[in-house]
C-alpha positions as CSV (number, residue, x, y, z in Angstrom):
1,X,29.2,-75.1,34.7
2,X,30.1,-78.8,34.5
3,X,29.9,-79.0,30.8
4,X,32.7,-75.8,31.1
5,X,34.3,-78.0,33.8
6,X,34.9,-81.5,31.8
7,X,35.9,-79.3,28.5
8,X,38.4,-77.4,30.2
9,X,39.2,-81.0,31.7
10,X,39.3,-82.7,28.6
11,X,41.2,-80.0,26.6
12,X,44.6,-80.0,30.0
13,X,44.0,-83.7,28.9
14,X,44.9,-83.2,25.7
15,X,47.4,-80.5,26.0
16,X,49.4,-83.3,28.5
17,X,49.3,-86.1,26.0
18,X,51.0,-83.9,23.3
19,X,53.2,-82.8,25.3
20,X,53.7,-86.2,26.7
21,X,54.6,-87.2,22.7
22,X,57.3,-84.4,22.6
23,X,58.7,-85.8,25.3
24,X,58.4,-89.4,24.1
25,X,59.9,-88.7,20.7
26,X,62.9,-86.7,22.2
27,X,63.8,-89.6,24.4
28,X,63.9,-91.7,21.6
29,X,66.4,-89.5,19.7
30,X,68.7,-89.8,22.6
31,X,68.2,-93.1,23.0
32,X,69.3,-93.7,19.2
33,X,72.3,-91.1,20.1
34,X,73.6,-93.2,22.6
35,X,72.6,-91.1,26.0
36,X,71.0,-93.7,27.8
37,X,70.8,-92.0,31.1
38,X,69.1,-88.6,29.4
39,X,66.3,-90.8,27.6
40,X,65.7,-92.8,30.8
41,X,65.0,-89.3,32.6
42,X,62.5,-88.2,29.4
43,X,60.7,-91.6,29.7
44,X,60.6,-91.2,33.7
45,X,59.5,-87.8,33.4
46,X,56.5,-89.8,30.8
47,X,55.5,-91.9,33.6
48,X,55.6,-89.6,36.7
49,X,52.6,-87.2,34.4
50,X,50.3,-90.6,35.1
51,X,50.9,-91.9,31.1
52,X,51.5,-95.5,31.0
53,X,52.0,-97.8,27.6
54,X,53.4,-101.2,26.8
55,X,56.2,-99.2,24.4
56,X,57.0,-96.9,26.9
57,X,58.3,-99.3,28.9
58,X,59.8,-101.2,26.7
59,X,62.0,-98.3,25.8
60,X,62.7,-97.5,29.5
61,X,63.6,-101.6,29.4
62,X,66.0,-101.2,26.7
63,X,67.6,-98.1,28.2
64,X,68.2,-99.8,31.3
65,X,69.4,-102.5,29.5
66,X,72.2,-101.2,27.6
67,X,73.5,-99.7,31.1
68,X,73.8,-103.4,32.6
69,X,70.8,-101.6,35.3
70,X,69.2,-105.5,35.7
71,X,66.2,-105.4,38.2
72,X,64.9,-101.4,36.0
73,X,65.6,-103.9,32.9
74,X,63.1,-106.8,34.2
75,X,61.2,-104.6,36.0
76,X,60.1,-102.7,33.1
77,X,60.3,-105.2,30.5
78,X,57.4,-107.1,32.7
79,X,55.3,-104.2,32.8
80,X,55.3,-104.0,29.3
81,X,54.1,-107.5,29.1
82,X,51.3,-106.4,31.7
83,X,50.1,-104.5,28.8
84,X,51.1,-106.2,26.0
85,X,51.0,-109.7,26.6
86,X,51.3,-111.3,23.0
87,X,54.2,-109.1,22.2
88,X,56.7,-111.4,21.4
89,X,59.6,-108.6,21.1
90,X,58.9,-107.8,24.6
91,X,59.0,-111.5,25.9
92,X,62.2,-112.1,23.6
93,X,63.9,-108.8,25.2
94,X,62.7,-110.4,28.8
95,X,64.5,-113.4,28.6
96,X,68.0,-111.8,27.6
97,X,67.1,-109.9,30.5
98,X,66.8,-112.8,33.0
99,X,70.2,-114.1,31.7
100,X,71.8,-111.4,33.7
101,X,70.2,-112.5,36.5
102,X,72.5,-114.7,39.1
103,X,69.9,-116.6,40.8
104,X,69.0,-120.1,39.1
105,X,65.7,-120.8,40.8
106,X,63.2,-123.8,39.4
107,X,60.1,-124.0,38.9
108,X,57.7,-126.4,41.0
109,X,55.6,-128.1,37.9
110,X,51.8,-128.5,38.8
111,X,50.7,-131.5,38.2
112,X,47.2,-133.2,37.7
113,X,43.7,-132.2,38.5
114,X,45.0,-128.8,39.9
115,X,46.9,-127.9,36.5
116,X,44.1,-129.0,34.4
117,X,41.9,-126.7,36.4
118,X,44.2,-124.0,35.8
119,X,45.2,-124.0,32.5
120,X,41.1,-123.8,32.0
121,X,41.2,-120.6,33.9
122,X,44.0,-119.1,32.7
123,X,42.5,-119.9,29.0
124,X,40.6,-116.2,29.3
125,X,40.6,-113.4,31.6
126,X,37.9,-112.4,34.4
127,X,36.0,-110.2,32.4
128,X,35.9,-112.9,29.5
129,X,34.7,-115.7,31.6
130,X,32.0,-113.2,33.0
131,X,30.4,-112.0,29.7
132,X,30.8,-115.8,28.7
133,X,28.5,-116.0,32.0
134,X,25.8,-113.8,31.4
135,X,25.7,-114.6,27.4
136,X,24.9,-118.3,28.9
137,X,22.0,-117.4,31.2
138,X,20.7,-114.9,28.3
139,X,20.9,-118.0,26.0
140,X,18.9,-119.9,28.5
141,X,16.3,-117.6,29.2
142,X,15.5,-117.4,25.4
143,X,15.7,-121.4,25.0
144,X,13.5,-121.5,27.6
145,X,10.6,-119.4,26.6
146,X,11.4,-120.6,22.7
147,X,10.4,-124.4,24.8
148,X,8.1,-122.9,26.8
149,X,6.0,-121.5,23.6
150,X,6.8,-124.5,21.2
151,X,4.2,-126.9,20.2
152,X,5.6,-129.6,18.7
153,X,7.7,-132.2,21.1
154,X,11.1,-132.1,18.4
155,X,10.8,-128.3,19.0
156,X,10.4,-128.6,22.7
157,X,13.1,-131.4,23.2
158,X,15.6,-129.7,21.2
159,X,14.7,-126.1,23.6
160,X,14.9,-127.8,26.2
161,X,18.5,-129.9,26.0
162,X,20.3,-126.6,24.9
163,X,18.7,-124.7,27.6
164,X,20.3,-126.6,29.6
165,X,23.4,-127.0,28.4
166,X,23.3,-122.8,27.8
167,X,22.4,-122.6,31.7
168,X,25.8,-125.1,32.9
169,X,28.0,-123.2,30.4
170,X,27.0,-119.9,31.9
171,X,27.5,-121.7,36.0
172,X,30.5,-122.7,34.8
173,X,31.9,-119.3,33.3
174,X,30.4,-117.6,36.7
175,X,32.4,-120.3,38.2
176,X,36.1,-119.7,35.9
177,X,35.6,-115.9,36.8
178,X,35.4,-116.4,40.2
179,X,38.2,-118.3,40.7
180,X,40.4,-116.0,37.8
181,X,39.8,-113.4,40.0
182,X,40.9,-115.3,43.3
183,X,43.9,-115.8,41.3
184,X,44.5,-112.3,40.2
185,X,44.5,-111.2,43.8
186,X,46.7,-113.8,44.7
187,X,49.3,-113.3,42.3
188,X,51.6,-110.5,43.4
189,X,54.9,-109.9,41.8
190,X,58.2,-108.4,42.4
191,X,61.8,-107.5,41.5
192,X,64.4,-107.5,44.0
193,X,66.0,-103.8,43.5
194,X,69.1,-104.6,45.5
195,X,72.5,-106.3,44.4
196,X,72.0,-109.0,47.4
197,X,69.4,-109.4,50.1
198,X,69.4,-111.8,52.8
199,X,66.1,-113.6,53.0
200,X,65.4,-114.1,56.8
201,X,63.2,-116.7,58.8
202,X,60.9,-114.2,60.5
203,X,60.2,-110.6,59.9
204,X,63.0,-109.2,62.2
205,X,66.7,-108.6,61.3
206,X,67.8,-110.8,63.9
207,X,66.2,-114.2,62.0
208,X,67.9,-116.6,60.6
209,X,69.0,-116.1,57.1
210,X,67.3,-118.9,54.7
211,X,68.6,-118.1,52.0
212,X,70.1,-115.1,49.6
213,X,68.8,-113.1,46.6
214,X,70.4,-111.0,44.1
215,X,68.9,-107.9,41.9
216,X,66.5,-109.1,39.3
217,X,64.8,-111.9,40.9
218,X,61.1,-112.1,40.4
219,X,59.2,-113.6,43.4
220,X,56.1,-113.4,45.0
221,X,54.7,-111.6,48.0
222,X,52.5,-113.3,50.5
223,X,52.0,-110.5,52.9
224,X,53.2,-107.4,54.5
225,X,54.1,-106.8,58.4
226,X,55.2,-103.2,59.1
227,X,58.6,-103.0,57.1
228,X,59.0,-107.2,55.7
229,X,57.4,-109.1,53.1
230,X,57.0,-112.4,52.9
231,X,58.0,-114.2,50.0
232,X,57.7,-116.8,47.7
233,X,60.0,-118.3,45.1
234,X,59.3,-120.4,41.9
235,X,60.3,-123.4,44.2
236,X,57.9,-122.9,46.9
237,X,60.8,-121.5,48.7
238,X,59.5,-119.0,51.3
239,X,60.9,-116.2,53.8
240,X,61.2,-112.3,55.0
241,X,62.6,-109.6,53.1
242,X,62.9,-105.9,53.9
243,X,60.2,-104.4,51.7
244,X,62.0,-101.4,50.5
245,X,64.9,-104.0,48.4
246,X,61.9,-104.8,46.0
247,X,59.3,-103.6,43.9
248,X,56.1,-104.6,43.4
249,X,55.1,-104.8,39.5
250,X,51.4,-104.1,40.2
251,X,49.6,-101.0,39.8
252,X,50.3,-98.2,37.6
């Protein structure tokens, strides 16, 4: 019965991604005809099936785009580069995008031992740094018993030194994982969806305003409190906004 069960499972699967292909390739043609709005609907329709791909939404990107639409245009250009990150089409396309944008917010640089520590981190992902781990301590266990079963003292030195260093490479990955991951969880994106938002000073209406957004800025959200966000800006600049005039770029 299960065996039945996960081919009749595996067949709707591959009934939806053809269909989903169809789909795809007709959106394109009206794309290259000029009807934006149809193709964005055909891509849509892609994504609400549970389908996701980097050049799906890059095309849902450059719908948007050629209708001036700037936070679907950012929005969907940066999932694409969720999924793609090396694409440099995508990242080109991206920063047109953000040229639409009104709001001219810097960057806070970081600065020694904290952006040394990071661009370390950063270098690979979590499950990188984690196979790096256990490769180390695999390499150590072997170095070990290789000194462990040695006779002559070169042999035994030379076990031993790399042993070791195989056993602080593998801490150390265990180490870069941990805190990649600490960062992933931390690092929350989104798009203002709305032409203007007022940023408040607390999570009620009432607040005082901080400071003003416009659609298309990317910042990042701190928390949640019934119907606010807090958020962050490039410049460490930090306040309230209604959580229904963004979108979070998380998730799929």
């Amino acid at each position: 019965m299960r065996i039945f069960l996960n081919f009749f499972i595996c067949c709707f699967s591959l009934l939806a991604t053809a269909q989903n292909d169809d789909v795809f390739e007709t959106a394109n043609t009206l794309y290259n005809d000029g009807k934006y709005i149809e193709a964005i609907d055909q891509y849509e329709s892609i994504l609400k099936s549970g389908q996701h791909s980097a050049e799906l939404y890059f095309n849902l990107g450059n719908a948007n785009y050629k209708l001036n639409n700037i936070a679907p245009t950012i929005y969907y250009y940066e999932k694409a580069l969720q999924l793609n990150p090396n694409d440099e089409e995508i990242q080109n396309n991206l920063l047109f995008a953000k040229n639409m944008t009104i709001d001219a917010i810097d960057k806070v640089p970081q600065v020694g031992f904290s952006r040394i520590i990071n661009n370390i981190v950063n270098t690979f992902g979590t499950e990188v740094w984690a196979k790096i781990a256990i490769g180390g301590v695999i390499l150590f266990v072997l170095l070990f018993l290789m000194y462990h079963f040695s006779y002559t003292t070169s042999k035994k030195r030379i076990a031993f030194i790399t042993s070791i260093v195989s056993l602080f490479i593998g801490f150390f990955a265990l180490l870069m994982a941990f805190q990649k991951e600490s960062l992933n969880k931390k690092d929350n994106p989104a798009i203002v969806f709305v032409q203007e938002t007022r940023v408040k000073s607390e999570a009620n209406k009432t607040s005082e305003e901080v400071f003003r957004l416009h659609e298309g800025t990317k910042i990042q959200v701190l928390e949640t409190y019934q119907e606010w966000s807090k958020i962050e800006l490039s410049d460490n600049s930090i306040g309230w906004i209604l959580s229904s005039e963004i979108k979070l770029l998380k998730g799929f």
